[in-house]
FIKOLZA-1660 file (N, C-alpha, C; in steps of 0.1 Angstrom, whole numbers, plus 5000, padded with zeros to 4 digits):
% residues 71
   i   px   py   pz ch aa at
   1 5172 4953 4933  A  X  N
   1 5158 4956 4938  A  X CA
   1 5157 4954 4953  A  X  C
   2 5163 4944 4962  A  X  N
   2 5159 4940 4974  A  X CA
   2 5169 4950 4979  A  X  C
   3 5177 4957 4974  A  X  N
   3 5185 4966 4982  A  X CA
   3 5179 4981 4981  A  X  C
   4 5169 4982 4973  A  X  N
   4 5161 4994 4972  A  X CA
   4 5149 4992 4981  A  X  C
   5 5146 4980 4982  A  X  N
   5 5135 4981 4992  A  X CA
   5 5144 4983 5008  A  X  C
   6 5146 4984 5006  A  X  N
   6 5156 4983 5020  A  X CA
   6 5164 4999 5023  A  X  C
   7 5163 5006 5021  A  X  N
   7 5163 5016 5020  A  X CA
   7 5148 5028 5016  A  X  C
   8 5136 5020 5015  A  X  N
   8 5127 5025 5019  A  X CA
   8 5118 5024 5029  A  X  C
   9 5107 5033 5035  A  X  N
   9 5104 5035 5048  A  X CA
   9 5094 5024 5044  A  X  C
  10 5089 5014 5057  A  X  N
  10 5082 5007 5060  A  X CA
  10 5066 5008 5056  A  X  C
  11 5063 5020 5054  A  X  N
  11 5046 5021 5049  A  X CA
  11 5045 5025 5034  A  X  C
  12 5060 5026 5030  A  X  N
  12 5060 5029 5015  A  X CA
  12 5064 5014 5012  A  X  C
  13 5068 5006 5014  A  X  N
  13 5070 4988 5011  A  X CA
  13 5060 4982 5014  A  X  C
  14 5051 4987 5021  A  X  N
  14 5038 4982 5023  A  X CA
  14 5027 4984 5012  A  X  C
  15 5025 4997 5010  A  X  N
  15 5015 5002 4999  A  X CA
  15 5022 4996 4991  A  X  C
  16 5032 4996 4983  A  X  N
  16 5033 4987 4968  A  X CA
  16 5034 4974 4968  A  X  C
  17 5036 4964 4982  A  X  N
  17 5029 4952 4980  A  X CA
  17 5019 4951 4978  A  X  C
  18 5010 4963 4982  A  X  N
  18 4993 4957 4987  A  X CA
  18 4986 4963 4972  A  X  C
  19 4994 4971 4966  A  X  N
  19 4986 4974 4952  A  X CA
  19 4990 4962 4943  A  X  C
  20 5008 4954 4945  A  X  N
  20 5012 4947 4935  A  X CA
  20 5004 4933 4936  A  X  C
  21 4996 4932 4947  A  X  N
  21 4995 4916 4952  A  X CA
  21 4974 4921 4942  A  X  C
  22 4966 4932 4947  A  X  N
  22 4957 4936 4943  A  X CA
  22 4957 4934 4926  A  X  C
  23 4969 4942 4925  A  X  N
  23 4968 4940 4904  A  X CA
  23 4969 4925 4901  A  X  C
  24 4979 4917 4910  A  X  N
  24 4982 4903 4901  A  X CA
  24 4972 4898 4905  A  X  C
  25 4962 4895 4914  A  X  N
  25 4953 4890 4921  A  X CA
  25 4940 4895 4906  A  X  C
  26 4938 4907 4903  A  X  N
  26 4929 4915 4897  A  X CA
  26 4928 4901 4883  A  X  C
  27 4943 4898 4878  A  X  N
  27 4945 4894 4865  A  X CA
  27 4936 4886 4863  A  X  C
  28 4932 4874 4873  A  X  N
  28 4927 4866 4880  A  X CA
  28 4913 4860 4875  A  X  C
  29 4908 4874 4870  A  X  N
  29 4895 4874 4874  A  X CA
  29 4891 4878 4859  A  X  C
  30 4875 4877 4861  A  X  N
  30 4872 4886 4845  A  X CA
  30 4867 4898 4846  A  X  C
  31 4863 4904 4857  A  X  N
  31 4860 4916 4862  A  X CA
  31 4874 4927 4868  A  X  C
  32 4888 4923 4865  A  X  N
  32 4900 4925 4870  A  X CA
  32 4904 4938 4864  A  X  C
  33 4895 4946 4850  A  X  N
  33 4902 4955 4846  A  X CA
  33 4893 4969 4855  A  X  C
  34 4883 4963 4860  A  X  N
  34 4877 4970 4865  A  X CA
  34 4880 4977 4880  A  X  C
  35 4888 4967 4886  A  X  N
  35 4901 4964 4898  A  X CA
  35 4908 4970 4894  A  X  C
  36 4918 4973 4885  A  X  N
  36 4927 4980 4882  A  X CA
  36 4926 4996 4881  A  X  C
  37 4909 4998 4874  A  X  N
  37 4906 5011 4871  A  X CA
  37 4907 5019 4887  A  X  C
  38 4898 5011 4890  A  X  N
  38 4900 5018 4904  A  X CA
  38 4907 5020 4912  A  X  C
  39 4914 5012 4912  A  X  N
  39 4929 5011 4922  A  X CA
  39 4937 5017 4914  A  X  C
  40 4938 5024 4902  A  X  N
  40 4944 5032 4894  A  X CA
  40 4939 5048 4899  A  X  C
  41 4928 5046 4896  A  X  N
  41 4923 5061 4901  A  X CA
  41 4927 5067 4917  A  X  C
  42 4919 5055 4927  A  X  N
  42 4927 5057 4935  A  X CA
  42 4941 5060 4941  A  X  C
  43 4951 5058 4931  A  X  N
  43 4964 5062 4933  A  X CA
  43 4965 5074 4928  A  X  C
  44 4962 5080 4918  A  X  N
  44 4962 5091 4917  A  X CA
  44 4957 5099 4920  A  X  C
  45 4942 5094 4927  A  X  N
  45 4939 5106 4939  A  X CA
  45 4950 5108 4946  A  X  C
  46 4953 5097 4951  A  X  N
  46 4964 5100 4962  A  X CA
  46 4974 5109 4963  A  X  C
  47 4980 5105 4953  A  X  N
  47 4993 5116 4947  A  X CA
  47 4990 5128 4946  A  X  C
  48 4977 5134 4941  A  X  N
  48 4974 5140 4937  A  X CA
  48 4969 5153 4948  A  X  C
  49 4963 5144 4958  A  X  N
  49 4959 5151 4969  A  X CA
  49 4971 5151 4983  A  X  C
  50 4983 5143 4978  A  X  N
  50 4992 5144 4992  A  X CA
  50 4988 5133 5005  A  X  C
  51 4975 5129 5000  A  X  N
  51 4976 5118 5016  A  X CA
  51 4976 5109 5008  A  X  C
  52 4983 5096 5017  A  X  N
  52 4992 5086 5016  A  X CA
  52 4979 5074 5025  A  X  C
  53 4965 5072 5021  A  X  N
  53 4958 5061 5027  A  X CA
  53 4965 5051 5032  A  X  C
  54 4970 5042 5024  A  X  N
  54 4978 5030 5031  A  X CA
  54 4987 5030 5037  A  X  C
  55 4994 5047 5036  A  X  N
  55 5003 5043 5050  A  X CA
  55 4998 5050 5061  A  X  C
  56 4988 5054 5060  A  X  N
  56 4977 5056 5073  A  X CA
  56 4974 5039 5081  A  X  C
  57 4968 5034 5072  A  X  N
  57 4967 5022 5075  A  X CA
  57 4977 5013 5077  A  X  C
  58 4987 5009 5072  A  X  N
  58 4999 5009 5080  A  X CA
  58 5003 5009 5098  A  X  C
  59 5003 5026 5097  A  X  N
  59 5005 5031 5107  A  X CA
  59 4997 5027 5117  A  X  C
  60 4984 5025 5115  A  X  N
  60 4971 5020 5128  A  X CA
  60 4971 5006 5127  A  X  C
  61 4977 5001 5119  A  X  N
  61 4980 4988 5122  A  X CA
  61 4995 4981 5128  A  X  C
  62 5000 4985 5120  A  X  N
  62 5017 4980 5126  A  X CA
  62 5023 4988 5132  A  X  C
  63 5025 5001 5136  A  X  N
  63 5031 5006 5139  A  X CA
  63 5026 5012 5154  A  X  C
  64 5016 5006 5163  A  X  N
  64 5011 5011 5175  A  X CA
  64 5015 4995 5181  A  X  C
  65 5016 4981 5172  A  X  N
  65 5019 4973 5181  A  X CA
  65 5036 4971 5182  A  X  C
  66 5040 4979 5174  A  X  N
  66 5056 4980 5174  A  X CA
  66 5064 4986 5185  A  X  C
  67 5053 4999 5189  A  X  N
  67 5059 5005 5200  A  X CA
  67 5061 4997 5212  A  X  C
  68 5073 4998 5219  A  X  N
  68 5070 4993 5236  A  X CA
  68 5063 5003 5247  A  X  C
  69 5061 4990 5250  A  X  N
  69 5048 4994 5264  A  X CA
  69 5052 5001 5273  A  X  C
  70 5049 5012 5281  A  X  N
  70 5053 5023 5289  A  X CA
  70 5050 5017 5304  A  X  C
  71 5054 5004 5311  A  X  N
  71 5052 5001 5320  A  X CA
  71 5067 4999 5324  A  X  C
% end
């Protein structure tokens, strides 16, 4: 498994931490199935429609302080 993450792009290892940490976090709770629905659905929007939210976010976040500075 750590050799499969490692061979995937950086905003795709991102989005499935940040849904797997959301669902285990969801368990948590007593309102948690309702967390899941949503963040269920929302993934399938996703897929569904071709854009990739979190690795948008991602991107505006890690990936503009990664670049070097053009000075």
């Amino acid at each position: 498994m750590i050799r499969r993450t490692g061979t995937m792009k950086p905003e795709e290892v991102f989005s499935r931490t940040l849904f797997g940490i959301i669902l285990i976090a969801a368990s948590f709770v007593a309102w948690g199935k309702w967390v899941a629905l949503v963040l269920g659905g929302l993934f399938l929007f996703s897929a569904l429609s071709g854009v990739c939210l979190t690795c948008e976010l991602y991107k505006a976040f890690f990936k503009d302080s990664q670049k070097p500075s053009s000075k």
